[in-house]
DRENDO-1510 file (C-alpha; in Angstrom, 1 decimal, always signed):
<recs>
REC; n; res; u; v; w
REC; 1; UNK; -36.6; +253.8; +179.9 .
REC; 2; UNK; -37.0; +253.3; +176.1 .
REC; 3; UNK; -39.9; +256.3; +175.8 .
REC; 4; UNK; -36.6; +258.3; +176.1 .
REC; 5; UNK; -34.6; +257.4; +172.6 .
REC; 6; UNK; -38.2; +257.1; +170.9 .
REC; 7; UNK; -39.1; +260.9; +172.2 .
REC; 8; UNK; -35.4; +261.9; +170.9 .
REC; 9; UNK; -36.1; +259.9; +167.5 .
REC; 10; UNK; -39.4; +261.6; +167.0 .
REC; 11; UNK; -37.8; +264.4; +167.8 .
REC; 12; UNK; -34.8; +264.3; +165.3 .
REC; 13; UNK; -38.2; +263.1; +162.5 .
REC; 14; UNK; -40.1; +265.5; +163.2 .
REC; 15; UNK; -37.5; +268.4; +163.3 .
REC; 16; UNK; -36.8; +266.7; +159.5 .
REC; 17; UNK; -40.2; +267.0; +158.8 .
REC; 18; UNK; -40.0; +271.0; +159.6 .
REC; 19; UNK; -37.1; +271.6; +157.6 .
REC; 20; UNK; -38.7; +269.6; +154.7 .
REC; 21; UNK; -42.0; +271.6; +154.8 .
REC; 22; UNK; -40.6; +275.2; +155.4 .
REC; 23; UNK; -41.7; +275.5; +159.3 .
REC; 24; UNK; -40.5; +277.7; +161.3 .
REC; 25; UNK; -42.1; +276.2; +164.3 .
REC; 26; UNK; -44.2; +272.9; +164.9 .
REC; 27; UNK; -47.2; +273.1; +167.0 .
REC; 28; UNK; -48.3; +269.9; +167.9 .
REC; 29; UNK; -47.5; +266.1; +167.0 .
REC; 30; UNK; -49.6; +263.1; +167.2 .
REC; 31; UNK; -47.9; +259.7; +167.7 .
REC; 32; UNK; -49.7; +256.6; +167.3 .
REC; 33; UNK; -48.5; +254.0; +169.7 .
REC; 34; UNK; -49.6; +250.4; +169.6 .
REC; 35; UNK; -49.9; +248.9; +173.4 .
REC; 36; UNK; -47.6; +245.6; +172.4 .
REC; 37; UNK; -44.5; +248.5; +172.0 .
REC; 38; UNK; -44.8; +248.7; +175.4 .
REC; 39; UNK; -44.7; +252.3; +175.6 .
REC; 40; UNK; -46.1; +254.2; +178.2 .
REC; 41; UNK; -47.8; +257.3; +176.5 .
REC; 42; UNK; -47.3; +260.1; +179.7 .
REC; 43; UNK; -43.5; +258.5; +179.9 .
REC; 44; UNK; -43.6; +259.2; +176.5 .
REC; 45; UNK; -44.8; +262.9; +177.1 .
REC; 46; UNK; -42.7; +263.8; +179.4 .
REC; 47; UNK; -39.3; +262.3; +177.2 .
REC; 48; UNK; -40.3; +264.6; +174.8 .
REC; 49; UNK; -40.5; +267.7; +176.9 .
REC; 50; UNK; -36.6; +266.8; +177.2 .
REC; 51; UNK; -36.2; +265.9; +173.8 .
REC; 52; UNK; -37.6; +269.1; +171.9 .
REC; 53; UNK; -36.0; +271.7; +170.8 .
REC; 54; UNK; -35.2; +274.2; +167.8 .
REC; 55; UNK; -38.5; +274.5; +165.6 .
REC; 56; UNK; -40.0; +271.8; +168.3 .
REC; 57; UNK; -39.5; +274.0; +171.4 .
REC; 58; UNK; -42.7; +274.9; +172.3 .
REC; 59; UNK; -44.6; +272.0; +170.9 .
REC; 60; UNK; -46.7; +269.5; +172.5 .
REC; 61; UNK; -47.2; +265.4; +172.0 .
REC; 62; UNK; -50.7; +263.9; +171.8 .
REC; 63; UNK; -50.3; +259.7; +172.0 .
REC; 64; UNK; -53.2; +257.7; +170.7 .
REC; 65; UNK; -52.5; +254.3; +172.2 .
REC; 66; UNK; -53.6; +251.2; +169.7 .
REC; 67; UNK; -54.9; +248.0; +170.5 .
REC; 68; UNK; -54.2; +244.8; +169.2 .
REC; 69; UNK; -57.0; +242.3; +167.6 .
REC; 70; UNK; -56.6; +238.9; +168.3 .
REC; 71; UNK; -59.2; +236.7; +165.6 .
REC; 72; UNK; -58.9; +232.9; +167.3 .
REC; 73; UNK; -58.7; +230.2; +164.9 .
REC; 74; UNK; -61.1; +227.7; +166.5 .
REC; 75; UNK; -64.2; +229.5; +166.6 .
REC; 76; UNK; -63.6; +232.5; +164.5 .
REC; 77; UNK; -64.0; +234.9; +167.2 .
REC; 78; UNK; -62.6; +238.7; +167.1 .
REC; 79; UNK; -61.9; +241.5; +170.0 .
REC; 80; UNK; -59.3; +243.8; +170.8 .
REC; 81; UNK; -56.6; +242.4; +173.4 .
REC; 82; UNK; -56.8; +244.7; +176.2 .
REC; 83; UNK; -54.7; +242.6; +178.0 .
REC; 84; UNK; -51.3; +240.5; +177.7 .
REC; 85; UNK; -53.9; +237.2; +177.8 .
REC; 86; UNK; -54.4; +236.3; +174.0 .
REC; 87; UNK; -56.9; +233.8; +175.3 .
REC; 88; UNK; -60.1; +233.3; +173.2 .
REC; 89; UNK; -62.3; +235.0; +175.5 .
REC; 90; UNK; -65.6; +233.1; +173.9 .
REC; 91; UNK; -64.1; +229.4; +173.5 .
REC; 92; UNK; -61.1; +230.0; +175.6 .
REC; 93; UNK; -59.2; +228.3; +173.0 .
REC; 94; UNK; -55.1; +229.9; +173.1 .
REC; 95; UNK; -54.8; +229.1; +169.1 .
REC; 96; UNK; -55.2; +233.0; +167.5 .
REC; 97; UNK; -53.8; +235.3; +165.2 .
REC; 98; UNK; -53.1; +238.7; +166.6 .
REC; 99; UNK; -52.3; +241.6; +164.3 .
REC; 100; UNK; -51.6; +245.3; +165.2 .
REC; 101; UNK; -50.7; +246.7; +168.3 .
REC; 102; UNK; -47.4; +247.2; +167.3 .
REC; 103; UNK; -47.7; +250.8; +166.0 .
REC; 104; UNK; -45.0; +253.3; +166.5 .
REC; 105; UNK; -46.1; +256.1; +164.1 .
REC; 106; UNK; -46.1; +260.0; +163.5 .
REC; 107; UNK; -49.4; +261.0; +162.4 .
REC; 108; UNK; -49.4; +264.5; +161.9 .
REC; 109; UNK; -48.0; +267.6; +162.7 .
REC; 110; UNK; -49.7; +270.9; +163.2 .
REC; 111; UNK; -46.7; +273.7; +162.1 .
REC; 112; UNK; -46.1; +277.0; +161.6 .
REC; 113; UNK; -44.5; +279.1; +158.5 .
REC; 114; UNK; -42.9; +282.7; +158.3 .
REC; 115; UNK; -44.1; +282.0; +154.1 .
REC; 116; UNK; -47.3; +283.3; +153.2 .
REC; 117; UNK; -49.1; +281.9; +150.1 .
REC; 118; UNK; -48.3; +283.7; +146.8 .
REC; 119; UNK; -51.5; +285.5; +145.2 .
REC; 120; UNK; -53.7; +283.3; +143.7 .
REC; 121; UNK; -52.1; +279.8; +145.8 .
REC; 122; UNK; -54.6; +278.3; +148.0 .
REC; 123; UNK; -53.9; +278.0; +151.8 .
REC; 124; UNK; -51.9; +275.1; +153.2 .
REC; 125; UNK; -54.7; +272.2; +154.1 .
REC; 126; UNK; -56.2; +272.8; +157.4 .
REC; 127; UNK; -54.4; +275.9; +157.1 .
REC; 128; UNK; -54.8; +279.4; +158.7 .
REC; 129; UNK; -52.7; +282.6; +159.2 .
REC; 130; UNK; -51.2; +283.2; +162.7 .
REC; 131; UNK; -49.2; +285.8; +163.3 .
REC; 132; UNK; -48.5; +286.8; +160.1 .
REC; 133; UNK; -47.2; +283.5; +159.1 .
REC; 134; UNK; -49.1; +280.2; +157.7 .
REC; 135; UNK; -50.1; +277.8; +160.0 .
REC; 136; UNK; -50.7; +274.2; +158.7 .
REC; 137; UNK; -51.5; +270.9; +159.1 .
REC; 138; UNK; -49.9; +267.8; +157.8 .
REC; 139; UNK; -52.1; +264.7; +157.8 .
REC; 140; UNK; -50.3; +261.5; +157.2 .
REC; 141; UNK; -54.2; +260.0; +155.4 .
REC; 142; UNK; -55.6; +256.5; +156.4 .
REC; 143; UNK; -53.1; +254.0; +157.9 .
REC; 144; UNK; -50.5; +256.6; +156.9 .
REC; 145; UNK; -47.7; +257.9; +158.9 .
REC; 146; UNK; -46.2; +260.7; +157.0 .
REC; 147; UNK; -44.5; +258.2; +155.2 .
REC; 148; UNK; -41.9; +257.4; +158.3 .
REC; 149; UNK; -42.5; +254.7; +161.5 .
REC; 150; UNK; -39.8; +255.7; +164.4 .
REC; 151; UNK; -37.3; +253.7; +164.7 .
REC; 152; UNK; -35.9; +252.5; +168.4 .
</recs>
């Protein structure tokens, strides 16, 4: 079961992540996961329940599964490979590029920060107060991911 040492390696990124940013707690995490990893996303889940701890005790995982597109090179065609079949589903021809689908990214992390802004600092992005403390949002942008894949 490989979902196991990618939930602990998410884990150890994102509890890196925290510490970076000041957290005292992280919320939620969102992994995106591309289907030719092989990865199954509830397997995934439930490694990470095993995995978390410290600032991600009481966080949760949401896994955005990825397909791959497969262009073929005889008749141009384009489609996302739902399936292990990278067969030209309009010529049937078995020449094609396929590209993505192999995604194994954090996303972003929802968090939460004993530090409140100082007067006149704006509020973290997608920020709100919670308890006293800051809660935020880190977005890793378009095609970003935080600036870290997970290693396996």
């Amino acid at each position: 079961m490989h979902e196991l040492a990618i939930a602990n390696a998410l884990a150890e990124l994102a509890e890196g992540e925290a510490v970076r940013l000041g957290a005292t707690n992280v919320l939620h995490l969102r992994v995106k996961v591309g289907a030719l990893r092989q990865i199954e996303p509830e397997m995934l889940k439930d490694a990470f329940d095993m995995a978390r701890a410290g600032r991600l005790a009481h966080s949760d995982l949401e896994v955005s599964l990825t397909l791959p597109i497969v262009r073929c090179l005889h008749c141009g065609a384009e489609e996302r490979l739902d399936t292990f079949d990278a067969r030209c589903r309009a010529c049937g021809s078995t020449d094609a590029d396929v590209s993505g689908g192999d995604e194994l990214e954090l996303t972003s992390m929802e968090f939460e920060s004993d530090a409140s802004p100082a007067p006149g600092e704006a509020d973290p992005p997608h920020g709100g107060t919670d308890a006293g403390g800051v809660a935020a949002t880190v977005d890793a942008g378009a095609g970003g991911d935080l600036g870290h894949g997970i290693a396996h």
